[in-house]
PyMOL Python script that loads the backbone (N, CA, C, O; Angstrom):
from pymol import cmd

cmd.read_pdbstr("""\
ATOM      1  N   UNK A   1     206.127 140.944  69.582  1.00  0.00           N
ATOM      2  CA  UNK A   1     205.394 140.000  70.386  1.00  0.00           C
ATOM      3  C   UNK A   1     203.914 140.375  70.345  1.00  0.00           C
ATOM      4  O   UNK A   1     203.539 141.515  70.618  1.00  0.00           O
ATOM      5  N   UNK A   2     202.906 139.185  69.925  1.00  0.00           N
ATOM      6  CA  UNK A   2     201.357 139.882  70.194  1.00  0.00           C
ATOM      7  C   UNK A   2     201.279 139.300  71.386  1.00  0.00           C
ATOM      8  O   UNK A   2     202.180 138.655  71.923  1.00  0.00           O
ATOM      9  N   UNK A   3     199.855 139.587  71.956  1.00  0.00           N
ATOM     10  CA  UNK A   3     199.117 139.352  73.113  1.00  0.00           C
ATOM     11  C   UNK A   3     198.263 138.400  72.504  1.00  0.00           C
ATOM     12  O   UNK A   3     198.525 138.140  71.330  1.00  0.00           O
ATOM     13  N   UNK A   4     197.131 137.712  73.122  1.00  0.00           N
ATOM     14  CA  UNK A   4     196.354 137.154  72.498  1.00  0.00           C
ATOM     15  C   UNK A   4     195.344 137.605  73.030  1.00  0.00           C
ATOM     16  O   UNK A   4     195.459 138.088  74.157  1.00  0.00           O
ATOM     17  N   UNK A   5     194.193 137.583  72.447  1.00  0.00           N
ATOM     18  CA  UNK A   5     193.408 138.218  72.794  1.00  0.00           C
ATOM     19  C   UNK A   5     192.660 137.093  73.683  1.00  0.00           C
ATOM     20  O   UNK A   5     192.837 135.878  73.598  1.00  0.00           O
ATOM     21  N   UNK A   6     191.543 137.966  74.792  1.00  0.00           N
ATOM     22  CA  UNK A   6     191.170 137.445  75.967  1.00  0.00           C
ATOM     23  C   UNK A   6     189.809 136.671  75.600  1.00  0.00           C
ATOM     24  O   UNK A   6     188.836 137.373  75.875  1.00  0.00           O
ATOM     25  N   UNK A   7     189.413 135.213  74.966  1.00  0.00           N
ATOM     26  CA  UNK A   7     188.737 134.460  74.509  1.00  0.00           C
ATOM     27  C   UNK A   7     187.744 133.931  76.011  1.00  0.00           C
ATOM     28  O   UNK A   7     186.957 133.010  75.793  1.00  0.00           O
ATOM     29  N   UNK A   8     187.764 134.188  76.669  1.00  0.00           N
ATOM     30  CA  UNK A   8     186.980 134.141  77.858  1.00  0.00           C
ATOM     31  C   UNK A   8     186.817 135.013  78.951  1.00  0.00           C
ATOM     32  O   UNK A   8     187.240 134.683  80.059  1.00  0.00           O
ATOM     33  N   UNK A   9     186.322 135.952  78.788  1.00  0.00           N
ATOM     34  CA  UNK A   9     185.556 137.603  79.438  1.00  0.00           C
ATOM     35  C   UNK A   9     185.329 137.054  80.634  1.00  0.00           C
ATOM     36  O   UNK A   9     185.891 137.556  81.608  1.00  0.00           O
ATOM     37  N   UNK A  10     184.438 135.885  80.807  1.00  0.00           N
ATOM     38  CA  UNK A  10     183.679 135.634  81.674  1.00  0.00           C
ATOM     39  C   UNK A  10     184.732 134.903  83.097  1.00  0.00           C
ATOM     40  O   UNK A  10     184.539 135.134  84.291  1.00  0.00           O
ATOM     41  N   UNK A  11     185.508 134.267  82.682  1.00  0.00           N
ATOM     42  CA  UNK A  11     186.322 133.627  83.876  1.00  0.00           C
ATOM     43  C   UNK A  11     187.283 134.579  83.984  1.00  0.00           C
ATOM     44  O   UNK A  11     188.319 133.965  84.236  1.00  0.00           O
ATOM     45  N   UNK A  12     187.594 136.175  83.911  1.00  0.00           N
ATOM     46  CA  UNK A  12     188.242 136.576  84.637  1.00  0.00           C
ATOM     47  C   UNK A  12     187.718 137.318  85.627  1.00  0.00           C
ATOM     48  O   UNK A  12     186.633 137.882  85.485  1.00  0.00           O
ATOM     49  N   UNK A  13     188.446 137.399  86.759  1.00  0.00           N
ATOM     50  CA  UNK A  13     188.128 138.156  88.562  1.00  0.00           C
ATOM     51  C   UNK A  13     187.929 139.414  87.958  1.00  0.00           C
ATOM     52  O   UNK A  13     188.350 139.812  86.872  1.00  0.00           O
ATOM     53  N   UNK A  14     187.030 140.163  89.046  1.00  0.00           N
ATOM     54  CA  UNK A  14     186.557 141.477  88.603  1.00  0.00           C
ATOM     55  C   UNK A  14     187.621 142.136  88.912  1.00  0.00           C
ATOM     56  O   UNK A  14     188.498 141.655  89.630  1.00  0.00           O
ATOM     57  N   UNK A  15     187.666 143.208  88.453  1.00  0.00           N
ATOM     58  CA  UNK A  15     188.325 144.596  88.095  1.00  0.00           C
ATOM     59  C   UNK A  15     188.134 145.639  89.642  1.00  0.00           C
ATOM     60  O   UNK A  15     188.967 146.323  90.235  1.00  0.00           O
ATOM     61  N   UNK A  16     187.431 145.515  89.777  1.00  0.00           N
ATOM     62  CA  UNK A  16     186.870 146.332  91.315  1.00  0.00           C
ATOM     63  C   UNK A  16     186.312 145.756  92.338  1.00  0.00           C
ATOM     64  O   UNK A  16     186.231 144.537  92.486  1.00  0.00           O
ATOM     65  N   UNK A  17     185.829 146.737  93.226  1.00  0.00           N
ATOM     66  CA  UNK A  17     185.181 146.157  94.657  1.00  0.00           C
ATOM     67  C   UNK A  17     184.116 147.368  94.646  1.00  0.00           C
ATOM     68  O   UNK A  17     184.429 148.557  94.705  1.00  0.00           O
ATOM     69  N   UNK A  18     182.745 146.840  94.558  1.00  0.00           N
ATOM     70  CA  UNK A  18     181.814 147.883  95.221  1.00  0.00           C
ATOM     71  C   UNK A  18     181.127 147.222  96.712  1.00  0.00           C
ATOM     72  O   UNK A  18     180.798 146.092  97.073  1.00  0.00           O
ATOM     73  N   UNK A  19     181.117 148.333  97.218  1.00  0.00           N
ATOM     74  CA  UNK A  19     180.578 147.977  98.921  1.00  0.00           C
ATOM     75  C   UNK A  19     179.183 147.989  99.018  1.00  0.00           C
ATOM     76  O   UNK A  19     178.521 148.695  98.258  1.00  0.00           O
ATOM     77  N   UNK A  20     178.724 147.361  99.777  1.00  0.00           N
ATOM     78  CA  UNK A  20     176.866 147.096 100.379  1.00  0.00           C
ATOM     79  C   UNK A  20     177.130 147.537 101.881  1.00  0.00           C
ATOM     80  O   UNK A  20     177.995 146.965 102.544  1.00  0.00           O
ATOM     81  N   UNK A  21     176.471 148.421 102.326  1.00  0.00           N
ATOM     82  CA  UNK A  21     176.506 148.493 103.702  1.00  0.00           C
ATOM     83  C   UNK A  21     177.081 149.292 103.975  1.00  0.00           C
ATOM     84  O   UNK A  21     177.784 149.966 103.222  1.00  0.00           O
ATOM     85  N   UNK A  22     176.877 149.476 105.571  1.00  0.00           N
ATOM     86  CA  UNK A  22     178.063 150.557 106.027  1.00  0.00           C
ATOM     87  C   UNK A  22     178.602 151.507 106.067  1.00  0.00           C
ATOM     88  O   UNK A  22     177.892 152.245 105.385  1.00  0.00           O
ATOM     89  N   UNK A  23     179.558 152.165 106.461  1.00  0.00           N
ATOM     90  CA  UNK A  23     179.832 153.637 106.003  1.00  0.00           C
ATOM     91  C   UNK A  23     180.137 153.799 104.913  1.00  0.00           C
ATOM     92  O   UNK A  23     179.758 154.916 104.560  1.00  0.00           O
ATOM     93  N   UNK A  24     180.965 152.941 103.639  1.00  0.00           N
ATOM     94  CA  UNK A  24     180.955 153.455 102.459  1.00  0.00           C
ATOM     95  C   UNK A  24     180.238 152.831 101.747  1.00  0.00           C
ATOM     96  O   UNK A  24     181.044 151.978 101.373  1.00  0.00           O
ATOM     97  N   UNK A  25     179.440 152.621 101.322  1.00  0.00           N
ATOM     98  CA  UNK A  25     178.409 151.877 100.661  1.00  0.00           C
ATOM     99  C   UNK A  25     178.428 152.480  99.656  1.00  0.00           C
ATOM    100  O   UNK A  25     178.468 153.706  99.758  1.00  0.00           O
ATOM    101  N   UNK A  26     178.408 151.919  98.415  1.00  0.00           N
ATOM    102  CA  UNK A  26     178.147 152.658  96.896  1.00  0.00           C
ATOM    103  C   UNK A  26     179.580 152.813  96.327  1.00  0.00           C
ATOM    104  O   UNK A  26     179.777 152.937  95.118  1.00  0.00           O
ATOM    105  N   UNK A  27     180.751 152.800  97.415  1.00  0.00           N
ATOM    106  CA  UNK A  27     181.588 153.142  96.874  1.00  0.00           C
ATOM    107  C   UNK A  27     182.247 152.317  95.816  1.00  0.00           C
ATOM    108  O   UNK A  27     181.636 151.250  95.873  1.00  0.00           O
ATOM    109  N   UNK A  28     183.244 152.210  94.789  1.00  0.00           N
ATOM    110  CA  UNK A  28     183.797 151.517  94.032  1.00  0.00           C
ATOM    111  C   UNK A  28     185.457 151.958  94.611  1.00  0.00           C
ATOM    112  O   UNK A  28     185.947 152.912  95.215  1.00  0.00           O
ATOM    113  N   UNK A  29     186.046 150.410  93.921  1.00  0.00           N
ATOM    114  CA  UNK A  29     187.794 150.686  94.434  1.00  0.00           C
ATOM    115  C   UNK A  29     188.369 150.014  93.010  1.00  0.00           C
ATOM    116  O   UNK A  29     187.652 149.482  92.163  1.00  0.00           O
ATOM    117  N   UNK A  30     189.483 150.126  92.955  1.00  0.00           N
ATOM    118  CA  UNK A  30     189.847 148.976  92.139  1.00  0.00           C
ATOM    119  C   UNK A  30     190.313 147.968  93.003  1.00  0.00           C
ATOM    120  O   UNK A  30     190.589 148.291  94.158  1.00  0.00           O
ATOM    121  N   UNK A  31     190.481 146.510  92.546  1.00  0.00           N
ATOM    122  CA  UNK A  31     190.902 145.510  93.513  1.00  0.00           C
ATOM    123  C   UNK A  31     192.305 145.845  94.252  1.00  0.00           C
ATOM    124  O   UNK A  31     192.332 145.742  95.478  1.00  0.00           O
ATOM    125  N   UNK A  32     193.456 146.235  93.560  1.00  0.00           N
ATOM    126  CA  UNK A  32     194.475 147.126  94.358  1.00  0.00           C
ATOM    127  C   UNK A  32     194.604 147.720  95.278  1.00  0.00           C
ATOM    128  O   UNK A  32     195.315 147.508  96.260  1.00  0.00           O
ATOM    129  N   UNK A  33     193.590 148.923  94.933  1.00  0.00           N
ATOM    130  CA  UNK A  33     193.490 149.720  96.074  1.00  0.00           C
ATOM    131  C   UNK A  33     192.912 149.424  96.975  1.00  0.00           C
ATOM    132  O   UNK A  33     193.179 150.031  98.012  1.00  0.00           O
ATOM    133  N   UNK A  34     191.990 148.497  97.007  1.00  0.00           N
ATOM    134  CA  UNK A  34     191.285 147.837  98.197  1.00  0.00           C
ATOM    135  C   UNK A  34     192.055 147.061  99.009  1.00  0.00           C
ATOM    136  O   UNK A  34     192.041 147.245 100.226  1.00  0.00           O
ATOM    137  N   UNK A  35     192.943 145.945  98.339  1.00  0.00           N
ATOM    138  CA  UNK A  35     193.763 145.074  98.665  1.00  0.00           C
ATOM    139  C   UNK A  35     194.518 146.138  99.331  1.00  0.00           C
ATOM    140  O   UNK A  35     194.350 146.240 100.546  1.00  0.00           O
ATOM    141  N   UNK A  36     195.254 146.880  98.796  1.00  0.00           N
ATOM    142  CA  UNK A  36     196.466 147.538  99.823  1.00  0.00           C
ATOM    143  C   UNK A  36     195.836 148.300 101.006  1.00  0.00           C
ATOM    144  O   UNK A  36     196.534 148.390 102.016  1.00  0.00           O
ATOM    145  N   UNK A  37     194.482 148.921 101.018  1.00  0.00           N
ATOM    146  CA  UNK A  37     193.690 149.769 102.388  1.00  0.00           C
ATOM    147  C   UNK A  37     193.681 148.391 103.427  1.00  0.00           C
ATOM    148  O   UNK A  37     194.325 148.365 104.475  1.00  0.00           O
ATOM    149  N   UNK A  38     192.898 147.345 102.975  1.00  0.00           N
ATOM    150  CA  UNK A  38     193.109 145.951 103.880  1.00  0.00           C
ATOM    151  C   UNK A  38     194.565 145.708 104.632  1.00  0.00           C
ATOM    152  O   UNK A  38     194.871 145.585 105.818  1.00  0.00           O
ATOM    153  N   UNK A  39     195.122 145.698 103.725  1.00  0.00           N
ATOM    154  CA  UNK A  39     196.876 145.490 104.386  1.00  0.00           C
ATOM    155  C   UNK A  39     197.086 146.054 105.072  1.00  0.00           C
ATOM    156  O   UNK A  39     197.460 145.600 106.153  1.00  0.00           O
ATOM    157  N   UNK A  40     196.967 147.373 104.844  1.00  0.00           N
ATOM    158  CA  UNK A  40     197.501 148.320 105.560  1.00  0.00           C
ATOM    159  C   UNK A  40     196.446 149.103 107.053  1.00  0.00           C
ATOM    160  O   UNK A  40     196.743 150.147 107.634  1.00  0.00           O
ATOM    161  N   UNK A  41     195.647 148.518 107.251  1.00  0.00           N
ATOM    162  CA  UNK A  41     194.450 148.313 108.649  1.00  0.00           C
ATOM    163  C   UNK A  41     194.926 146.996 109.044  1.00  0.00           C
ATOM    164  O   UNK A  41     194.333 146.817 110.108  1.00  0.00           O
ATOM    165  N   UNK A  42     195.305 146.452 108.929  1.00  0.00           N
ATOM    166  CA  UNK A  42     195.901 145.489 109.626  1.00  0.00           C
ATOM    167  C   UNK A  42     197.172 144.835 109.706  1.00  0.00           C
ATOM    168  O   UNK A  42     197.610 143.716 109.974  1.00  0.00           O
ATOM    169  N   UNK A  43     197.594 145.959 109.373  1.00  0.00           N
ATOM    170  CA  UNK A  43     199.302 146.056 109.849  1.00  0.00           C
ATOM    171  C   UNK A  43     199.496 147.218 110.804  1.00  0.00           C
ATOM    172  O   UNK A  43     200.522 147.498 111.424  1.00  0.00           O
ATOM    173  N   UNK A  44     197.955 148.047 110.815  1.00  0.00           N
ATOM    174  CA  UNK A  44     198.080 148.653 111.936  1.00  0.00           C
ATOM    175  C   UNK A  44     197.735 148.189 113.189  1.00  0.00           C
ATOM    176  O   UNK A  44     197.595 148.843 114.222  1.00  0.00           O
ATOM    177  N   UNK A  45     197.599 146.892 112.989  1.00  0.00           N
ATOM    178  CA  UNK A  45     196.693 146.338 113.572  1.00  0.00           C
ATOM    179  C   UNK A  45     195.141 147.307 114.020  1.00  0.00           C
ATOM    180  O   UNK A  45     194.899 147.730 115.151  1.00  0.00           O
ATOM    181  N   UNK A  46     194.520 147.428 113.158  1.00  0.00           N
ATOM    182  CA  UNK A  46     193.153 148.314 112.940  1.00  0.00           C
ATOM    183  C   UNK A  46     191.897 147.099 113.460  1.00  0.00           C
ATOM    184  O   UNK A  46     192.087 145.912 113.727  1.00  0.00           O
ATOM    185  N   UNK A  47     190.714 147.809 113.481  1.00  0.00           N
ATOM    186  CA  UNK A  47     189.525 146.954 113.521  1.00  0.00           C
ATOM    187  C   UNK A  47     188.676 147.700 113.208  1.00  0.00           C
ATOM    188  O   UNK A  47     188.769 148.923 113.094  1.00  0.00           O
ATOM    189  N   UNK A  48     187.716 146.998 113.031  1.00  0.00           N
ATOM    190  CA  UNK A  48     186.560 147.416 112.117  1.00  0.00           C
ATOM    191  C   UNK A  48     185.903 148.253 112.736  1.00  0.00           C
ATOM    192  O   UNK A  48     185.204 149.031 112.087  1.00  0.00           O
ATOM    193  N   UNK A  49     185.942 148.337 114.259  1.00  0.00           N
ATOM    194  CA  UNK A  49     185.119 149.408 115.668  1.00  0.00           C
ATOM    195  C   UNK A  49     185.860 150.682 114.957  1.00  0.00           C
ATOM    196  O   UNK A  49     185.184 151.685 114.726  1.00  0.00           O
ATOM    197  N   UNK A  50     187.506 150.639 114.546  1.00  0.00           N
ATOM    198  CA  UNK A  50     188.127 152.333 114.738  1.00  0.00           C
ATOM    199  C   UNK A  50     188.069 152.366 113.021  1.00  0.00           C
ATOM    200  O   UNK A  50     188.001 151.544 112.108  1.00  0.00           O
ATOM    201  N   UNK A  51     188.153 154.152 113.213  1.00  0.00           N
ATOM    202  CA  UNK A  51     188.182 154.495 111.889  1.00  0.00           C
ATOM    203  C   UNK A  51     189.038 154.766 111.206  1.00  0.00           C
ATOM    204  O   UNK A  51     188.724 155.702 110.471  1.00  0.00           O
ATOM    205  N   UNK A  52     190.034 154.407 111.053  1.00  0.00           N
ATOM    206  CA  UNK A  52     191.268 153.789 110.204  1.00  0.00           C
ATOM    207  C   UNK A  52     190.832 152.128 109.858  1.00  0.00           C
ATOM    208  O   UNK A  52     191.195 151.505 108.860  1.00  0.00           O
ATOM    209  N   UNK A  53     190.276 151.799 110.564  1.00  0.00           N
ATOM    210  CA  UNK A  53     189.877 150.361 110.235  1.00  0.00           C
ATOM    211  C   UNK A  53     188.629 149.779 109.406  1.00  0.00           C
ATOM    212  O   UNK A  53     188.260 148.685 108.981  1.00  0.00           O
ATOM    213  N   UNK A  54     188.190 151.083 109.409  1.00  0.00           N
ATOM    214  CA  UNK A  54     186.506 150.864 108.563  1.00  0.00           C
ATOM    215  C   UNK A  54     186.528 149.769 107.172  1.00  0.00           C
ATOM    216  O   UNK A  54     185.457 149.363 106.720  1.00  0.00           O
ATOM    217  N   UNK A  55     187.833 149.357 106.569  1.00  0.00           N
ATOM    218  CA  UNK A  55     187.684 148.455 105.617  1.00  0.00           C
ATOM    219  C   UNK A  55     187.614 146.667 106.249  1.00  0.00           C
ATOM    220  O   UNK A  55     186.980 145.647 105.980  1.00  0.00           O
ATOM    221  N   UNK A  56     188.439 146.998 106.991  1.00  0.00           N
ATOM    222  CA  UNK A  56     188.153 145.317 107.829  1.00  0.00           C
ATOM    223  C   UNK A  56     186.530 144.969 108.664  1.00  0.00           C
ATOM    224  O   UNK A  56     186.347 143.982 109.377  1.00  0.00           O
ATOM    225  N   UNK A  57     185.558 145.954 108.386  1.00  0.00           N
ATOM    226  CA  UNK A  57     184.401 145.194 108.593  1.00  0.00           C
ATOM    227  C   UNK A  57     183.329 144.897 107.099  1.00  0.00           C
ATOM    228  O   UNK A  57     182.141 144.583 107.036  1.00  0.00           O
ATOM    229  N   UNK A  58     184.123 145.097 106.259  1.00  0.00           N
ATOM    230  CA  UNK A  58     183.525 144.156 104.689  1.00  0.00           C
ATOM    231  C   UNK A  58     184.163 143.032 104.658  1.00  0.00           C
ATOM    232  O   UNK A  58     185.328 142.855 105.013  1.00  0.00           O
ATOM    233  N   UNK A  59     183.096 141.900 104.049  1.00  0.00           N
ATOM    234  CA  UNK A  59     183.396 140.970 103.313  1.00  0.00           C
ATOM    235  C   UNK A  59     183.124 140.628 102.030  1.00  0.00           C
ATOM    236  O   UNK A  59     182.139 141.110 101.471  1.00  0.00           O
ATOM    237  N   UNK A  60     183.940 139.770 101.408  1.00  0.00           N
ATOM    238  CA  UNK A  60     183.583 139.402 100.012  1.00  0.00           C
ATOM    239  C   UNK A  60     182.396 138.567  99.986  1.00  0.00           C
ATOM    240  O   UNK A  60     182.428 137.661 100.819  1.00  0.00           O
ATOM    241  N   UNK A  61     181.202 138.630  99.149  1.00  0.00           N
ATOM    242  CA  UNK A  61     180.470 137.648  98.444  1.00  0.00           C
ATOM    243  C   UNK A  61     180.505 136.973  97.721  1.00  0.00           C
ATOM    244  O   UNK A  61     181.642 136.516  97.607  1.00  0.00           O
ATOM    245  N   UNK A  62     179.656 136.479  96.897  1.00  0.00           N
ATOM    246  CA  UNK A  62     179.758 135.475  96.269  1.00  0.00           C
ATOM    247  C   UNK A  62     179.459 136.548  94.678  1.00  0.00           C
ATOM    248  O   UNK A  62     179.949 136.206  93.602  1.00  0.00           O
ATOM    249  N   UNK A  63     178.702 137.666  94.810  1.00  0.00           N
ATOM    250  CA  UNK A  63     177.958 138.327  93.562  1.00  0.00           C
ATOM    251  C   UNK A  63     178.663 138.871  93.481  1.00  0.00           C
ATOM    252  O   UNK A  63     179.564 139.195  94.254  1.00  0.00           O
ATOM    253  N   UNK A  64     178.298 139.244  91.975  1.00  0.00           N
ATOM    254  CA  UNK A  64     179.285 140.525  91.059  1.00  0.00           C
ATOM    255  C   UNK A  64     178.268 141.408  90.337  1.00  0.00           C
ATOM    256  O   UNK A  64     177.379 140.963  89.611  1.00  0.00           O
ATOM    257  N   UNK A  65     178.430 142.402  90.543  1.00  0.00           N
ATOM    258  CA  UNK A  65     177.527 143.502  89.515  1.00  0.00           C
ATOM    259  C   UNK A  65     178.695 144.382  88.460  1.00  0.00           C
ATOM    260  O   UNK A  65     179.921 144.476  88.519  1.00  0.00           O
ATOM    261  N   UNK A  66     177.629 144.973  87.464  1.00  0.00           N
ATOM    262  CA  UNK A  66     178.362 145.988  86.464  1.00  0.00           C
ATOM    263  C   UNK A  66     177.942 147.406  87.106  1.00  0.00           C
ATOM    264  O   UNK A  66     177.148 147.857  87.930  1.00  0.00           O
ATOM    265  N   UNK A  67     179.073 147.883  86.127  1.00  0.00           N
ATOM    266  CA  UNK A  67     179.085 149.510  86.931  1.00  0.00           C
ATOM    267  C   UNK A  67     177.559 149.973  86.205  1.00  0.00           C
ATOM    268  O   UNK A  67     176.977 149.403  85.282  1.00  0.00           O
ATOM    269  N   UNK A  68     177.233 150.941  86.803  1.00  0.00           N
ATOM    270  CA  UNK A  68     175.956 151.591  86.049  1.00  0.00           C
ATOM    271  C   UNK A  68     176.452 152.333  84.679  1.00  0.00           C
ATOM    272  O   UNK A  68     175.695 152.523  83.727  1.00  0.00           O
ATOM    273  N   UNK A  69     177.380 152.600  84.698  1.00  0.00           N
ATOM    274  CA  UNK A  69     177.742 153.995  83.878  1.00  0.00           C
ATOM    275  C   UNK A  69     178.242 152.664  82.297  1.00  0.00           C
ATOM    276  O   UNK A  69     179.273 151.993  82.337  1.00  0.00           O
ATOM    277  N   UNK A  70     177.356 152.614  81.263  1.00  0.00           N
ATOM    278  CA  UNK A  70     177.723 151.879  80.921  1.00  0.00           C
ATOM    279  C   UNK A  70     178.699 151.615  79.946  1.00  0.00           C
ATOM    280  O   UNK A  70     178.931 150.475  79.542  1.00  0.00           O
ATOM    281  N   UNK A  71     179.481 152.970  79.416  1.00  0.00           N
ATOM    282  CA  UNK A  71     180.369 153.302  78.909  1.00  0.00           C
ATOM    283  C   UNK A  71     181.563 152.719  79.316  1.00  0.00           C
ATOM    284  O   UNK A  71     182.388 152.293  78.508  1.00  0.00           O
ATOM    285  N   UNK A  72     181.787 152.647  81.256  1.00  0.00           N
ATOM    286  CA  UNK A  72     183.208 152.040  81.413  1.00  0.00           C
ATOM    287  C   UNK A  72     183.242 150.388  81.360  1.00  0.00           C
ATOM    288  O   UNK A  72     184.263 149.788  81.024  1.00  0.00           O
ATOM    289  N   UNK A  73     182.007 149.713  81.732  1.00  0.00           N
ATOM    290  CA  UNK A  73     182.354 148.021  81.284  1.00  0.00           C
ATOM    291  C   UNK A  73     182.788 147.652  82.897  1.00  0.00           C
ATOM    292  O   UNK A  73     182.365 146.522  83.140  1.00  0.00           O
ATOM    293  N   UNK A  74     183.153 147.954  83.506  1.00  0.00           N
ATOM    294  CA  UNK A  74     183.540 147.300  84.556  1.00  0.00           C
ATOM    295  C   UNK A  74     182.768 146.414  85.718  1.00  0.00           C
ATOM    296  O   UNK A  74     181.788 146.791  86.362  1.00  0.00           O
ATOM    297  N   UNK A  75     183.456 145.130  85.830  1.00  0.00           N
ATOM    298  CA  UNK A  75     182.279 144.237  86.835  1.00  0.00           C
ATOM    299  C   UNK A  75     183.282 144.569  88.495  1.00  0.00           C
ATOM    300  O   UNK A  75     184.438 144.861  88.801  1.00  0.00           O
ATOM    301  N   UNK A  76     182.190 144.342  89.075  1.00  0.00           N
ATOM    302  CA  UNK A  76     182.519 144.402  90.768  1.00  0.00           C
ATOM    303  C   UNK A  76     182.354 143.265  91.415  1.00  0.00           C
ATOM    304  O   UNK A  76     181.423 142.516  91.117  1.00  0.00           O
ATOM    305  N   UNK A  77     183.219 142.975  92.381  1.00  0.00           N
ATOM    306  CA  UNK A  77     182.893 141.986  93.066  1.00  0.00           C
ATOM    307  C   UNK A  77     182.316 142.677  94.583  1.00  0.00           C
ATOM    308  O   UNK A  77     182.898 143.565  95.206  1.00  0.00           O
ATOM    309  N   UNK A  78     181.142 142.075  94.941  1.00  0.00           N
ATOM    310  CA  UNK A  78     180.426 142.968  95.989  1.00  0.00           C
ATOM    311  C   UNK A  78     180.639 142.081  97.186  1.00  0.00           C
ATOM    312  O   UNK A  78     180.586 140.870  97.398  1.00  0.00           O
ATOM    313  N   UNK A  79     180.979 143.483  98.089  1.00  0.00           N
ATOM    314  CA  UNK A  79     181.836 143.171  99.376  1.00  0.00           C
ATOM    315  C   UNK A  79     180.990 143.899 100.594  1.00  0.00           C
ATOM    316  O   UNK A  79     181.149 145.112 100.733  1.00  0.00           O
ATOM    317  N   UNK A  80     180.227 143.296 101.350  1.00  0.00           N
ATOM    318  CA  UNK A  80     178.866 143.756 102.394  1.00  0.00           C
ATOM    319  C   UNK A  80     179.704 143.996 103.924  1.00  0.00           C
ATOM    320  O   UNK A  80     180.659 143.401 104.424  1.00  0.00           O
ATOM    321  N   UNK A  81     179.063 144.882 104.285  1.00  0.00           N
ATOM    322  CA  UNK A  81     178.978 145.492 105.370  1.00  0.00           C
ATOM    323  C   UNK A  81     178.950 144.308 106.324  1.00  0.00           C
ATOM    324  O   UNK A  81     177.910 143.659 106.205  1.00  0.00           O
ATOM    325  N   UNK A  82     179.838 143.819 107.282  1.00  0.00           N
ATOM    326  CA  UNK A  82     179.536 142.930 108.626  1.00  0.00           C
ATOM    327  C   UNK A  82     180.073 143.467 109.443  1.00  0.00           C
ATOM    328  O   UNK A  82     180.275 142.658 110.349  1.00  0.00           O
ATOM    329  N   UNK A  83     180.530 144.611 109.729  1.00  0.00           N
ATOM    330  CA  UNK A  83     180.854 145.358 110.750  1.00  0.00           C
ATOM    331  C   UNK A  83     179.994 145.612 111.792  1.00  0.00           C
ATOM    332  O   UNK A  83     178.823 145.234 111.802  1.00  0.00           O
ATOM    333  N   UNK A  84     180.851 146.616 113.202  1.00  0.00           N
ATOM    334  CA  UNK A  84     179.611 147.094 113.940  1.00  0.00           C
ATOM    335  C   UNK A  84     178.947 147.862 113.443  1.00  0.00           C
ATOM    336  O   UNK A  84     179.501 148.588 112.618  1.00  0.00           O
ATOM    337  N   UNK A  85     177.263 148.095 113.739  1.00  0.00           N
ATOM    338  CA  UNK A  85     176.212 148.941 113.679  1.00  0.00           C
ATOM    339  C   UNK A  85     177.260 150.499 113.707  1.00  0.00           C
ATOM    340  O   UNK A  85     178.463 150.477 113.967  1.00  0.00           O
ATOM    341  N   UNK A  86     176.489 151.737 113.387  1.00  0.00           N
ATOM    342  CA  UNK A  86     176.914 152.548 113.156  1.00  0.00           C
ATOM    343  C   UNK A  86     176.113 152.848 115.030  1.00  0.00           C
ATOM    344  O   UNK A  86     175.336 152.030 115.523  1.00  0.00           O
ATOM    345  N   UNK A  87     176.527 154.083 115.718  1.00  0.00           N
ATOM    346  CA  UNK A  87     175.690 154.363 116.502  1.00  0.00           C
ATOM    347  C   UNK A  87     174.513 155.033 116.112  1.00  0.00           C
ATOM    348  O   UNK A  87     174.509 156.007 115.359  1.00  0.00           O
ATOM    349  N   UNK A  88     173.054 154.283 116.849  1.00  0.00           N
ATOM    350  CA  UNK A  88     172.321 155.150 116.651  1.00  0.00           C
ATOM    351  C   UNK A  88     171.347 154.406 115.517  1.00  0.00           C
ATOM    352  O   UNK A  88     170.223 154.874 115.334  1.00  0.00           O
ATOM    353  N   UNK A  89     171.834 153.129 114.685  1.00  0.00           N
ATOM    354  CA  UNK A  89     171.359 152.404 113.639  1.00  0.00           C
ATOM    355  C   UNK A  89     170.106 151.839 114.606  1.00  0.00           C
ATOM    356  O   UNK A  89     169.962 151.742 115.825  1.00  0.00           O
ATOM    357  N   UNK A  90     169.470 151.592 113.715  1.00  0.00           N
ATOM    358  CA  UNK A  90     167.995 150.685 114.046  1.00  0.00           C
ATOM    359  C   UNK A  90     168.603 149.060 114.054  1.00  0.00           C
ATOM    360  O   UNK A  90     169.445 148.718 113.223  1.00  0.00           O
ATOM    361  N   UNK A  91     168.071 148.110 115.094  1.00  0.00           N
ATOM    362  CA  UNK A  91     169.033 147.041 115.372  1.00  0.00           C
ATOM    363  C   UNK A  91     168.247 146.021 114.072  1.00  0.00           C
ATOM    364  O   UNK A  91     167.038 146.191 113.911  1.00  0.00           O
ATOM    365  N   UNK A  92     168.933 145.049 113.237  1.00  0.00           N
ATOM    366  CA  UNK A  92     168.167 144.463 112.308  1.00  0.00           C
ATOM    367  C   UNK A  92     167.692 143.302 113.202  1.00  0.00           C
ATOM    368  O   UNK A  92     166.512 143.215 112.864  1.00  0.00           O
ATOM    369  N   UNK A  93     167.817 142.730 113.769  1.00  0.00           N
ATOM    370  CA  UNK A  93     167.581 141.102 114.083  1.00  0.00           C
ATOM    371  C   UNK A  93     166.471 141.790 115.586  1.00  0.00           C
ATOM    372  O   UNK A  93     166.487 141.236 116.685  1.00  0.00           O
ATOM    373  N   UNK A  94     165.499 143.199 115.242  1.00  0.00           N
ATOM    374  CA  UNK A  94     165.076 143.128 116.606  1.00  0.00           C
ATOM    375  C   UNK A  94     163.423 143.422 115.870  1.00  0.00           C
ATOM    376  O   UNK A  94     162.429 143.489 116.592  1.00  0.00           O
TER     377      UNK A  94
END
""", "prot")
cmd.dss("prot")
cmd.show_as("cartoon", "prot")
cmd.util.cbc("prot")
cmd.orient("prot")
């Protein structure tokens, strides 16, 4: 059996999740592992205030970036900080 090869790069969903914001910011996931940390904060019923819950205050955007490292190829779909302020943060809207 072959595969065929993937004739449109561009319309497939990214490969990962990098974060903007927040306590993990910078970090990279693969979409999996992100998907299952989500599930599983809110099957603990978690929130974004406790820290088991720190993934339920990202959201998805609309942008995608490449990894820096440019050897691995991988695009991100970037997922921002809307959680609470950290304590102690400088307030933005002041």
């Amino acid at each position: 059996m072959t595969i065929a090869p993937d004739i449109h790069p561009q319309t497939r969903d990214p490969e990962c999740v990098v974060l903007e914001g927040g306590p993990r910011a910078g970090e990279w996931f693969y979409v999996r592992d992100w998907d299952i940390r989500c599930m599983s904060a809110t099957a603990m019923g978690r929130s974004a205030r406790d820290v088991q819950g720190w993934t339920l205050g990202y959201r998805r955007t609309t942008r995608t970036t490449a990894h820096p490292d440019e050897k691995l190829r991988y695009e991100a779909a970037v997922w921002r900080w809307v959680g609470p302020p950290a304590p102690g943060a400088p307030r933005v809207d002041a």
